[in-house]
Each structure stands twice: as C-alpha cells, then as structure tokens.
Residue frames relative to the residue before (quaternion, step in Angstrom):
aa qw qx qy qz dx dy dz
X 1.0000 0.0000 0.0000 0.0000 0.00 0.00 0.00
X 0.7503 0.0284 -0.0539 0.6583 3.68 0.80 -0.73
X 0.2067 -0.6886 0.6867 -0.1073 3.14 -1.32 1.28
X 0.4874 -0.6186 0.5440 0.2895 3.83 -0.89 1.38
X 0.1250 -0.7243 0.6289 0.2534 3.76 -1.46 0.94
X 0.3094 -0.6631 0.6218 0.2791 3.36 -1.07 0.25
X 0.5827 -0.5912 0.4858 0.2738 3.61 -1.54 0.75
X 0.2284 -0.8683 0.4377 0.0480 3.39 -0.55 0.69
X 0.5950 0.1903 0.2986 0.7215 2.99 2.18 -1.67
X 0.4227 0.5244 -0.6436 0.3635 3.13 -0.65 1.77
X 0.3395 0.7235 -0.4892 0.3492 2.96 -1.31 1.71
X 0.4778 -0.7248 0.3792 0.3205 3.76 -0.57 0.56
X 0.4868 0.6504 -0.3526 0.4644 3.58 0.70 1.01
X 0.2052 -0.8174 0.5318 0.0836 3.67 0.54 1.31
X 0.6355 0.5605 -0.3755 0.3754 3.92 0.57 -1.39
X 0.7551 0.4437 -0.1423 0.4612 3.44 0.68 -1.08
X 0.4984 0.5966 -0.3167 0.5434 3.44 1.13 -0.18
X 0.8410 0.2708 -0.1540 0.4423 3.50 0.58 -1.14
X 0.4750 0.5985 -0.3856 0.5172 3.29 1.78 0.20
X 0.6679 0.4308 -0.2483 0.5538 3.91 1.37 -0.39
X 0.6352 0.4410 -0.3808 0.5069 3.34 1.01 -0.01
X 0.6883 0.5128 -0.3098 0.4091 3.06 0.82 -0.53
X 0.5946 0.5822 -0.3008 0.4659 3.56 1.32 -0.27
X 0.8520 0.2890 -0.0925 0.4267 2.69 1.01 -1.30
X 0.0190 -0.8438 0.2926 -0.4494 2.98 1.79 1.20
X 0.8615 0.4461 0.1414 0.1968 2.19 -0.21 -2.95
X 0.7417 0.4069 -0.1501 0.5117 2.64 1.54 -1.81
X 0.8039 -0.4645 0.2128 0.3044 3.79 1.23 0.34
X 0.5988 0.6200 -0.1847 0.4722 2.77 1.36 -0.95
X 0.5192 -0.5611 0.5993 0.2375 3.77 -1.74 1.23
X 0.0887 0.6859 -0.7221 0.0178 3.50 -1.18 0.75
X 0.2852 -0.6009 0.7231 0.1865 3.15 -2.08 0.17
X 0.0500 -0.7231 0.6503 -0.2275 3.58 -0.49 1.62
X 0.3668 0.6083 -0.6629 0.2365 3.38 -1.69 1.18
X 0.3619 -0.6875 0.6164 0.1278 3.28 -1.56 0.03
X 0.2061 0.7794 -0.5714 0.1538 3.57 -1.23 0.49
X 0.4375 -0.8016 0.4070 0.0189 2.78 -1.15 1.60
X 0.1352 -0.8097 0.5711 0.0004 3.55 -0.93 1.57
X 0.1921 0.7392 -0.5519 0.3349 3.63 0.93 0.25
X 0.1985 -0.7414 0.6177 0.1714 3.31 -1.20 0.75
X 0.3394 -0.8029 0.4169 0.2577 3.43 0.02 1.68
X 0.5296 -0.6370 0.5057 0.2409 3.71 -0.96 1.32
X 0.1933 -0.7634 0.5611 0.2551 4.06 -0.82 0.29
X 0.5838 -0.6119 0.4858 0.2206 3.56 -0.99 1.76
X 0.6654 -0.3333 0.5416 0.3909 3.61 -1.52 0.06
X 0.8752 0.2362 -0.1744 0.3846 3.29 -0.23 -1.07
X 0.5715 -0.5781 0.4955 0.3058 4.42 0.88 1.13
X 0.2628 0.6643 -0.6092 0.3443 4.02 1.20 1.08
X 0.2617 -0.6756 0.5753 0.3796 3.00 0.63 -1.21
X 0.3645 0.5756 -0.5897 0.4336 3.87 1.40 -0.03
X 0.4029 -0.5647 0.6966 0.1830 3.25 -2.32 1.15
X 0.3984 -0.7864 0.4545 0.1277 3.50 -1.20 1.02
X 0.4008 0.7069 -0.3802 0.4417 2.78 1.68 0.86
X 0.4881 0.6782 -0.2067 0.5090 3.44 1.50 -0.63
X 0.7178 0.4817 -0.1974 0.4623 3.57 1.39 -1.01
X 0.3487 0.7883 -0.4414 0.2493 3.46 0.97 0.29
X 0.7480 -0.3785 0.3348 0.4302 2.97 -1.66 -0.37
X 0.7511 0.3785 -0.0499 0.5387 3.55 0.67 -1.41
X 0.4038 -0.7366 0.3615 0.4045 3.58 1.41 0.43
X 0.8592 -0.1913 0.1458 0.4515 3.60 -1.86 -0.27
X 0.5434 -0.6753 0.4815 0.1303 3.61 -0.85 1.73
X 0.2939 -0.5831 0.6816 0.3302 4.38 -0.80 0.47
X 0.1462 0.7220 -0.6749 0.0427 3.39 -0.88 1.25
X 0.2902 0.6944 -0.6021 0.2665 4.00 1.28 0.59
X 0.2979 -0.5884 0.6397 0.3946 3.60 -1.63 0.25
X 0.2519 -0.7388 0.5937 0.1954 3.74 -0.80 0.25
X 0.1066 -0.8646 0.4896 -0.0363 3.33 -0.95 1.24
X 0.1693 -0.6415 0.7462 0.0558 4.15 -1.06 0.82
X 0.2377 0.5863 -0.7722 -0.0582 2.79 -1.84 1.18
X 0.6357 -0.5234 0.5671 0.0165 3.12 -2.18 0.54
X 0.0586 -0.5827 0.7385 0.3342 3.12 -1.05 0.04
X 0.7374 -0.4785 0.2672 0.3948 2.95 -1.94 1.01
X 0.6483 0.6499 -0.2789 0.2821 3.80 0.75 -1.49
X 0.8294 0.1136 -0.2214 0.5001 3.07 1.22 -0.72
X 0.1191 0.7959 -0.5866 0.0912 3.42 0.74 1.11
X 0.4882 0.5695 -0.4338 0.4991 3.86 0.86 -1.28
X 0.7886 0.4931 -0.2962 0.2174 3.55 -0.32 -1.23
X 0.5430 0.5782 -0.2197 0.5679 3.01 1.64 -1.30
X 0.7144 0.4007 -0.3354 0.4654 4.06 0.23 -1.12
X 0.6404 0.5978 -0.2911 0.3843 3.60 0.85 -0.88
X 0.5325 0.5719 -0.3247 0.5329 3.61 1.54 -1.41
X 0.7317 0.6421 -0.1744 0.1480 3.05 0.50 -1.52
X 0.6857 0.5503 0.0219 0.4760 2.97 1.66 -1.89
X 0.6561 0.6083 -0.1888 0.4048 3.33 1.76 -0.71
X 0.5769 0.6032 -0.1958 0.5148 2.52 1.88 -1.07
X 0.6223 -0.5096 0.5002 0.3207 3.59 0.69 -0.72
X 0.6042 0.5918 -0.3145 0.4309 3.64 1.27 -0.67
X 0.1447 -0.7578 0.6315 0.0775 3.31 -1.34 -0.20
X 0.2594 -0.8377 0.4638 0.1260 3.52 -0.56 1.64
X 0.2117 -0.7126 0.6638 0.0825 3.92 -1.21 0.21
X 0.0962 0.7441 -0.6496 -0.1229 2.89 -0.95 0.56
X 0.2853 -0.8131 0.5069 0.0219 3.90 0.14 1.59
X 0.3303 -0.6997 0.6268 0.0918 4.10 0.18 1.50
X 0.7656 0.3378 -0.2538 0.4852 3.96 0.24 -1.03
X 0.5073 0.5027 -0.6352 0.2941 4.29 0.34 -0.48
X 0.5996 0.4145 -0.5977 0.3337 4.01 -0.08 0.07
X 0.6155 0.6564 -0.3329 0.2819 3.82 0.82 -0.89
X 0.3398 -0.7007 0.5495 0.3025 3.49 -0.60 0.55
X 0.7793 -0.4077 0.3281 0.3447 3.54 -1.67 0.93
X 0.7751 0.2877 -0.3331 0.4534 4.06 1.01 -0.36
X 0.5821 0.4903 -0.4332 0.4827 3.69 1.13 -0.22
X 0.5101 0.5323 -0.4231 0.5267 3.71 1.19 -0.47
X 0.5230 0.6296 -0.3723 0.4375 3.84 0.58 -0.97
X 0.9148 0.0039 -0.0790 0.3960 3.07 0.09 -1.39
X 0.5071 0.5233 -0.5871 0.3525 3.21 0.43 0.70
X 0.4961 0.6891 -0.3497 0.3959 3.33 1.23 -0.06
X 0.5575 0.7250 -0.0846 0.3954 3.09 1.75 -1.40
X 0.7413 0.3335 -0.1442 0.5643 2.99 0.86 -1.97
X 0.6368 0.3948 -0.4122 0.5184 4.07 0.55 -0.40
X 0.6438 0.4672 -0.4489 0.4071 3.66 0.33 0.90
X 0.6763 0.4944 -0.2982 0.4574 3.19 1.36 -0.47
C-alpha cells in the first residue's frame, strides 16, 4: 500500500520543474510534486518583517525550492521519461541553504 519515494528533482528552478511534471504526467506515472520556501526572510527597516527583496525592480524574486518524488519502483521509468524528453534532473542537497551557509560549507570542503 505505501511504498518509500525517492527524490528525483530538487532545486531552485520552477520552469524546469513543470517541464518534468509534465512528462512525467504524460508518461503515466504517480508523482509527488510541490514547492516550498526556505529563504531566510531578511527584516525591513520598519519590524514588518516584509523581505526587501520583493521591492525590486522586477518585483518579489521565485525563491521556492521545487521538488519530484518517485516511488523507488518507478524511478528507472521516471529517468528514462525524463531523458527521452531531452530534460535533465538535479537533485541540489544545498537549494534550501542560504547564500552564507552555502559559502561556508563550500569553505570547509576545501580545507
């Protein structure tokens, strides 16, 4: 009845996300797809708690991580959909990490 999914897709890149769902859609197959947001949200001047990133030109920035999962059984099927198609999957361990924990873990796996 329940079967472990493995991650397939995970990463800060929404276009491509809905290009793999959509294959893998197509090709039949049950997925678990979504998105959520791990940004630490910067605090404004005025204690809003609104990020002033949002205030830009081009307004409020896609900073969700988008995620695909699988069950394990039909992982092959899923890479195979995938590969036919022309796409290419990621699965990015660090897209929750803000830009300084990414820093330095980078740091410390150089030393």
């Amino acid at each position: 009845m329940f079967e472990k999914k493995t991650e397939i897709y995970k990463k800060k890149d929404r276009e491509t996300w809905q290009q793999l769902t959509d294959v893998l859609k197509a090709g039949g197959l049950k997925i678990s797809a979504g998105h959520y947001f791990a940004d630490v949200v910067a605090c404004g001047g005025c204690g809003a708690k609104l990020d002033p990133r949002n205030f830009g030109a081009k307004g409020a920035a896609d900073r969700d991580v988008y995620y695909i999962r699988v069950k394990e059984t039909d992982r092959d099927a899923a890479l195979k959909l995938i590969h036919e198609a022309g796409l290419v999957t990621v699965v990015d361990e660090d897209a929750a990490l803000d830009a300084a924990q990414r820093l330095r873990k980078r740091e410390e796996a150089e030393k």
